[in-house]
MIVOMAR-575448 format. One line per 10 residues: number of its first residue (from 1); their letters; for each residue x negated, y, z negated of N, C-alpha, C. Coordinates in Angstrom, 1 decimal. Each point is the difference from the previous one (the first is absolute). Last residue first. Layout:
<sites>
NUM = a = X Y Z X Y Z X Y Z | ...
</sites>
This chain:
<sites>
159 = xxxxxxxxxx = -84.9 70.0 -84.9 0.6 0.7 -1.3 1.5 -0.6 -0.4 | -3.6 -2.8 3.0 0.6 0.8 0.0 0.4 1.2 -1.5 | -3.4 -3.2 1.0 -0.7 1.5 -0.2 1.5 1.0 0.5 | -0.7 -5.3 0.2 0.5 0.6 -1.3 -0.6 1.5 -0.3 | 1.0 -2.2 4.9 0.9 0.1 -1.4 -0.3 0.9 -1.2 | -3.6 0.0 3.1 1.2 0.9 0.4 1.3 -0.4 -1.0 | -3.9 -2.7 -0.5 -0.3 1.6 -0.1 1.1 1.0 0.4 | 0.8 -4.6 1.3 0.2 0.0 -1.6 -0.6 1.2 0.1 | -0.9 -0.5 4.3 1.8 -0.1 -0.8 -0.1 0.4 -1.5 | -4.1 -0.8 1.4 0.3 1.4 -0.1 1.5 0.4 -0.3
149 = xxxxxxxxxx = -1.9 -4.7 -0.1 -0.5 1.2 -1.0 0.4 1.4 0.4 | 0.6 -3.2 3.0 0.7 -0.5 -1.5 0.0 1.3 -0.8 | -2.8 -0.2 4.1 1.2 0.3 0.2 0.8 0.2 -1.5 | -3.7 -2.1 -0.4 -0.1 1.4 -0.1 0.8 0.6 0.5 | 0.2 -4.6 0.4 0.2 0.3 -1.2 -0.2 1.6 -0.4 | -0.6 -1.9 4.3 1.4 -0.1 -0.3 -0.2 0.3 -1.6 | -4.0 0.2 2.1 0.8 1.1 0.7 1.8 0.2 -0.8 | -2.9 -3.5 -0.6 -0.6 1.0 -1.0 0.8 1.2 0.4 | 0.4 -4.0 2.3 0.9 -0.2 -1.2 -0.8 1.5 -1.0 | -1.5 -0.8 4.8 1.6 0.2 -0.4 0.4 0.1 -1.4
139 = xxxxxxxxxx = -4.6 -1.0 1.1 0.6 1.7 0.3 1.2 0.3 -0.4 | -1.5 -4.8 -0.8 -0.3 1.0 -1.0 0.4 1.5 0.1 | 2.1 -4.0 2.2 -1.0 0.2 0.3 0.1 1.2 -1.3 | 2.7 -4.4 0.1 0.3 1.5 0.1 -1.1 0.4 0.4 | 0.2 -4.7 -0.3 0.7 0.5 1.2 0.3 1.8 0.1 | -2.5 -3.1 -3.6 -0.5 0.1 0.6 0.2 1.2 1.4 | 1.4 0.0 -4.8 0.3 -0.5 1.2 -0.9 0.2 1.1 | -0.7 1.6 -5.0 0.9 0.0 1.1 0.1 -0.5 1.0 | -2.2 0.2 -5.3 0.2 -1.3 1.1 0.9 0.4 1.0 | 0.3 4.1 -3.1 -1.2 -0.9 -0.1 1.0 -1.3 0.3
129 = xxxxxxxxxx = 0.0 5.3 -0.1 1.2 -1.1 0.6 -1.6 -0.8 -0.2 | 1.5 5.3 -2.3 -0.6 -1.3 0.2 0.5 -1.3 0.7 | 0.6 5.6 -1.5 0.8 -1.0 0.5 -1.1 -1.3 1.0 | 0.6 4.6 -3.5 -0.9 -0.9 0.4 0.3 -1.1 0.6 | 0.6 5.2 -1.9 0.9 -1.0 0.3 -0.3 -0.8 1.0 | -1.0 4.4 -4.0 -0.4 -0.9 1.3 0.7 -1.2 0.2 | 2.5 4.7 -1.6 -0.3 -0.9 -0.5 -0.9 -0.7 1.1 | 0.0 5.5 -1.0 1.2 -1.3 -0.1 -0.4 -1.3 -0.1 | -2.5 4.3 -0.4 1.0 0.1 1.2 0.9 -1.2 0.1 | -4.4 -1.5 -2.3 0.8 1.4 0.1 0.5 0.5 1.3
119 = xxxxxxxxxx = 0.2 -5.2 -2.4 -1.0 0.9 0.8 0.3 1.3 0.6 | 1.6 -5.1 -2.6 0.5 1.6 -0.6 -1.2 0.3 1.2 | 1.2 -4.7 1.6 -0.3 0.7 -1.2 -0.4 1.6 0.1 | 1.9 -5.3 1.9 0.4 1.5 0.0 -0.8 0.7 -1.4 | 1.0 -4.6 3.7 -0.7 0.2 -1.3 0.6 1.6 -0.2 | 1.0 -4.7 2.8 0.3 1.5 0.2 -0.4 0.6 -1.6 | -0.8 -4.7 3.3 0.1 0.4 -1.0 0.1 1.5 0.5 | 1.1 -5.0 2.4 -0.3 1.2 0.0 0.5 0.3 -1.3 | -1.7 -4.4 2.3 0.0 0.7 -1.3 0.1 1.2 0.7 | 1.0 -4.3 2.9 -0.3 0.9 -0.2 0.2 0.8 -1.6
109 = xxxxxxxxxx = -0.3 -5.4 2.7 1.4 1.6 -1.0 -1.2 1.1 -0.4 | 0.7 -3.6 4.3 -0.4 0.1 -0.9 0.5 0.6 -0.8 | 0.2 -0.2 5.7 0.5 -0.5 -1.4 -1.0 0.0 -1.1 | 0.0 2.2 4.7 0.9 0.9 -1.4 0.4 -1.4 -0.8 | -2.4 -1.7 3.8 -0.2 0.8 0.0 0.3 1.4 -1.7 | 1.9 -3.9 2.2 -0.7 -0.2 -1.1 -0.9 0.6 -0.2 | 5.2 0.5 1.8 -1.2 0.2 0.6 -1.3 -0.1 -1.4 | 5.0 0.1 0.1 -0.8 -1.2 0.1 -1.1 -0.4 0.8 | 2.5 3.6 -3.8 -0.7 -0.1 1.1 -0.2 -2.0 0.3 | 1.5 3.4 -4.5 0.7 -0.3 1.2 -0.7 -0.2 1.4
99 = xxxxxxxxxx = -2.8 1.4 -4.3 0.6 0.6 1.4 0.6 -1.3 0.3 | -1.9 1.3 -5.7 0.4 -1.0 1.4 1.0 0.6 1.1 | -2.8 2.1 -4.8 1.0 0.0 1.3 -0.3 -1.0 0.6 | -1.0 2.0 -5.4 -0.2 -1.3 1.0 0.9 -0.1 1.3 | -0.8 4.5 -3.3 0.4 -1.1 0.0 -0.6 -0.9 1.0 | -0.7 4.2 -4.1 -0.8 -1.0 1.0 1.2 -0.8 0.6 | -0.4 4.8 -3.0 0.9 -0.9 0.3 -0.8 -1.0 1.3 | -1.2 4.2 -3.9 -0.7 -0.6 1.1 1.5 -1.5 0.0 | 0.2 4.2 -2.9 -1.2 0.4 0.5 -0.9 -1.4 0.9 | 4.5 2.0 -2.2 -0.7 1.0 0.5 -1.1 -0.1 0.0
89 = xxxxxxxxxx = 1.5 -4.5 -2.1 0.9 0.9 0.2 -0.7 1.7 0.3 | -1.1 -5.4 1.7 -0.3 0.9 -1.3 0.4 1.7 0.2 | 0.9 -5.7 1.9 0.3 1.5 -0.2 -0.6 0.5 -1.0 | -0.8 -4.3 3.6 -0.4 1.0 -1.2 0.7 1.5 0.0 | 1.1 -3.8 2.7 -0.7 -1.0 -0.4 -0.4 0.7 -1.3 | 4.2 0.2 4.0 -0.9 0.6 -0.9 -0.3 -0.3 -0.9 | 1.1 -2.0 4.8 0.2 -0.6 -1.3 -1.1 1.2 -0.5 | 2.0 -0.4 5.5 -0.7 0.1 -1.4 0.1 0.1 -1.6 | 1.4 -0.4 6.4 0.5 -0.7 -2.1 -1.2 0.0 -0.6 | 1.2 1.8 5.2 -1.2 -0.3 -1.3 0.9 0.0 -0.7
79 = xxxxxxxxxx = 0.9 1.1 5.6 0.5 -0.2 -1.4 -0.8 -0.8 -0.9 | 0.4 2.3 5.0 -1.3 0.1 -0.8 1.1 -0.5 -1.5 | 1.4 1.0 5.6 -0.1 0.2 -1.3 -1.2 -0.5 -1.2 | 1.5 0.4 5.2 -0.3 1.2 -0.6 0.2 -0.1 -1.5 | -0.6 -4.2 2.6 -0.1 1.3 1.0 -0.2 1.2 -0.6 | -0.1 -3.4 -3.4 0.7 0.2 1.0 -0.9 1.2 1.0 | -1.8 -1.2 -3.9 1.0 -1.2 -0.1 0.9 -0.2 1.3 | -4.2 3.4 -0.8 -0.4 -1.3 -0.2 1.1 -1.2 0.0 | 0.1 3.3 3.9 0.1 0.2 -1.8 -0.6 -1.3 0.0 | -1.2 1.3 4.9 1.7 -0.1 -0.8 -0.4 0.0 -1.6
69 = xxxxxxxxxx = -3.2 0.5 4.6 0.3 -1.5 -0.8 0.7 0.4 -1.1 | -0.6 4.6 1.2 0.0 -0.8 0.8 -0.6 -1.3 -0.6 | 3.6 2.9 -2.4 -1.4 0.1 0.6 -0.2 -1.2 0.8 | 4.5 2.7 -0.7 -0.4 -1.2 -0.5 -1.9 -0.3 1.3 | 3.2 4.2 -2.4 -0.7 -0.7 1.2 -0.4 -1.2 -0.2 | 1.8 1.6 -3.4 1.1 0.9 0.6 -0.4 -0.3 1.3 | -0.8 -3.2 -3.9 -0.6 0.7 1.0 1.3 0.7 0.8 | 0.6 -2.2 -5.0 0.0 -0.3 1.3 -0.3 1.4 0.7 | -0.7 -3.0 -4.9 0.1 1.2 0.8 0.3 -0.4 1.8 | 1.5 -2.2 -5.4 0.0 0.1 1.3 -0.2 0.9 0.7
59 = xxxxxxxxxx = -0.6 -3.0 -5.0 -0.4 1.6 0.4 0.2 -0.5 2.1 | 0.7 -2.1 -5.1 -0.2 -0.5 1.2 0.5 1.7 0.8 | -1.6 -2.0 -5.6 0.2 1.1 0.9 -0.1 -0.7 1.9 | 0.2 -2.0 -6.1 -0.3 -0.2 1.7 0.6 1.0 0.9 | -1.7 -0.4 -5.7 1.0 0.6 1.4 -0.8 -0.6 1.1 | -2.5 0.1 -4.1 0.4 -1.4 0.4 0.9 0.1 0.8 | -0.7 4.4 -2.7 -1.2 -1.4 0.4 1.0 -1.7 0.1 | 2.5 4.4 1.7 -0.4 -0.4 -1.2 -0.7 -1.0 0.2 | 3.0 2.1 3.1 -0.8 0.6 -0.4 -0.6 -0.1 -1.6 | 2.6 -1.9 4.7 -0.2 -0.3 -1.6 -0.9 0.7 -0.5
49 = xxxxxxxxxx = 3.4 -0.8 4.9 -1.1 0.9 -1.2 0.2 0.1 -1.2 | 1.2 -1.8 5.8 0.5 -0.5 -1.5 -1.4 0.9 -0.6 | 1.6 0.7 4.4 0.3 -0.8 -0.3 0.5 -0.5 -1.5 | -1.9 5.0 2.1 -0.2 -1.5 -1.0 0.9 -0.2 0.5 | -2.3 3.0 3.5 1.5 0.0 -1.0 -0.5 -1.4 -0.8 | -2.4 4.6 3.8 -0.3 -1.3 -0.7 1.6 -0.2 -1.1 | -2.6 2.1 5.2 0.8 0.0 -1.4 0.4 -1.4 -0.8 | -4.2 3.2 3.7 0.6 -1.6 -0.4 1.2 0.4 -1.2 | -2.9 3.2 2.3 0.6 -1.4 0.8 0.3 -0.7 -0.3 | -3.2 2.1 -3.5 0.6 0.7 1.1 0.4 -1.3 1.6
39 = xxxxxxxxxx = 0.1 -1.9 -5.0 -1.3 1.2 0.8 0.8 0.3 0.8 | 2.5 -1.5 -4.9 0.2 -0.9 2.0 -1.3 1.4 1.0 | 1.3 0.6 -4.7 -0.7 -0.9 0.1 -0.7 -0.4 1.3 | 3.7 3.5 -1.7 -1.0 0.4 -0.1 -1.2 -1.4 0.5 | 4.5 -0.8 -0.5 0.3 1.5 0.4 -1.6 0.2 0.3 | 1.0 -3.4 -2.2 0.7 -0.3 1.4 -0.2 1.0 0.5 | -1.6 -0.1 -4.7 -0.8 -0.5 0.8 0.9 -0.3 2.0 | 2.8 1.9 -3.6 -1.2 0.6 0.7 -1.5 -0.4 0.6 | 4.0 -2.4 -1.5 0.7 1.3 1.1 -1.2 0.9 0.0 | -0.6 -3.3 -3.1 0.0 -0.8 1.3 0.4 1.1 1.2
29 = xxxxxxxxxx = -3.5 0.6 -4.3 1.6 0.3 0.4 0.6 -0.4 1.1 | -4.2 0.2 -2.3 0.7 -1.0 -0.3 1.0 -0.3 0.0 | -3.7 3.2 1.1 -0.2 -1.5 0.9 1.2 -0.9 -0.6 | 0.3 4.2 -1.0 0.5 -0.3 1.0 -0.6 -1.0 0.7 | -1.2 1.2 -4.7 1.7 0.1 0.6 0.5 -0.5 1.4 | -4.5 1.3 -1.3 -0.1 -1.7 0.0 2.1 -0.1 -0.4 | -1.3 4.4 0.6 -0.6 -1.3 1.6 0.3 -1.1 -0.4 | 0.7 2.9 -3.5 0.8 0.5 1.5 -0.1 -1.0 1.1 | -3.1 0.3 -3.9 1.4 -0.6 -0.5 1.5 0.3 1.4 | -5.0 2.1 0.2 0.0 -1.7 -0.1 1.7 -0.8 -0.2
19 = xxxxxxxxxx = -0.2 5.3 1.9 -0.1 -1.1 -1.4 -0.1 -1.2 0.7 | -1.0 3.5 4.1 1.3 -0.8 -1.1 -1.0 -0.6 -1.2 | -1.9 1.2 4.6 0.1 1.7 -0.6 2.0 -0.7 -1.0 | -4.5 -3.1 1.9 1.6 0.1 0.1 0.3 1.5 -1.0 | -4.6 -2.6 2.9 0.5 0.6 -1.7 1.0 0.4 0.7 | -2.0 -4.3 1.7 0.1 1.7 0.3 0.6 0.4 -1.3 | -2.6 -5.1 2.6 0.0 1.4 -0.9 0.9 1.0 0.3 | -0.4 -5.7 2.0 -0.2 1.6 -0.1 0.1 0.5 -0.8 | -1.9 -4.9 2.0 0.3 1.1 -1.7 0.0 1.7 0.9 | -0.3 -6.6 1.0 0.0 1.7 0.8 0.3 0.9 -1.0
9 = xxxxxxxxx = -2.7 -4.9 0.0 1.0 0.7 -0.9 -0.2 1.4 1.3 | -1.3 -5.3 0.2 0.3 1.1 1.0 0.3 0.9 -1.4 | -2.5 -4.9 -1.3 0.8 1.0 0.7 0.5 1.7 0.6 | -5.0 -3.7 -0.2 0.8 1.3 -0.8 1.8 0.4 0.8 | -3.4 -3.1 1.6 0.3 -0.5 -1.2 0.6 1.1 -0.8 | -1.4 0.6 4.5 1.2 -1.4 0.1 0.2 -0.4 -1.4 | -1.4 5.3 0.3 -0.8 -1.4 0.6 1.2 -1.0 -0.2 | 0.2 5.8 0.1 0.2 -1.7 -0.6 -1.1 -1.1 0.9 | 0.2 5.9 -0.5 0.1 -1.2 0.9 0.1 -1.2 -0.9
</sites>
């Protein structure tokens, strides 16, 4: 639990039956983070992608249902620009997100980190969000990133 002086961090876990070097491939692939990224109900397309420290990424998902009070940008959509802040190569990429919203609710910038390391049966894979928004609630967004995670479990465990 947090207090008013501690920010929010949400964090999932799961080991990925893939090489370190496989995953952190496909956090950096635009046709596979589209493919794999977007949680369940939702699909997702860049705009624009840079995948290098200091890249600006503008990421569009849109609700196959549009939930009840509508996306963070639209009725059913949700679009973030984020700036990748750290790369370190097969083993932790951080960026800075900002939501499209003009609800003040989802303003700020969010840190999400994605860490990865060797753990038997394949690789752990840690996915951190620090200063979130007030307007996401914590169930949701943990639910949506473990969604994340298993896509990506299902990508890179193809053959």
């Amino acid at each position: 639990m947090t207090s008013d002086f501690e920010p929010r961090v949400d964090r999932v876990s799961r080991v990925l039956p893939a090489s370190a070097s496989r995953i952190f491939g496909a956090l950096l692939d635009q046709a596979a983070l589209e493919s794999w990224l977007p949680p369940a109900g939702m699909t997702g397309s860049y705009r624009r992608f840079e995948p290098w420290v200091g890249g600006r990424s503008v990421l569009e998902l849109t609700y196959s249902e549009a939930p009840a009070g509508g996306g963070k940008t639209s009725e059913s959509l949700d679009v973030s620009e984020s700036v990748l802040v750290e790369l370190v190569d097969g083993e932790r990429i951080a960026q800075q997100v900002v939501f499209e919203s003009d609800d003040p609710r989802f303003s700020g910038t969010m840190t999400m980190v994605w860490e990865l390391a060797e753990f038997p049966g394949g690789t752990l894979v840690t996915v951190s969000a620090y200063d979130v928004p007030s307007g996401i609630s914590q169930s949701d967004h943990v639910d949506g990133i473990s969604s994340s995670l298993e896509n990506l479990s299902t990508f890179v465990g193809r053959s």
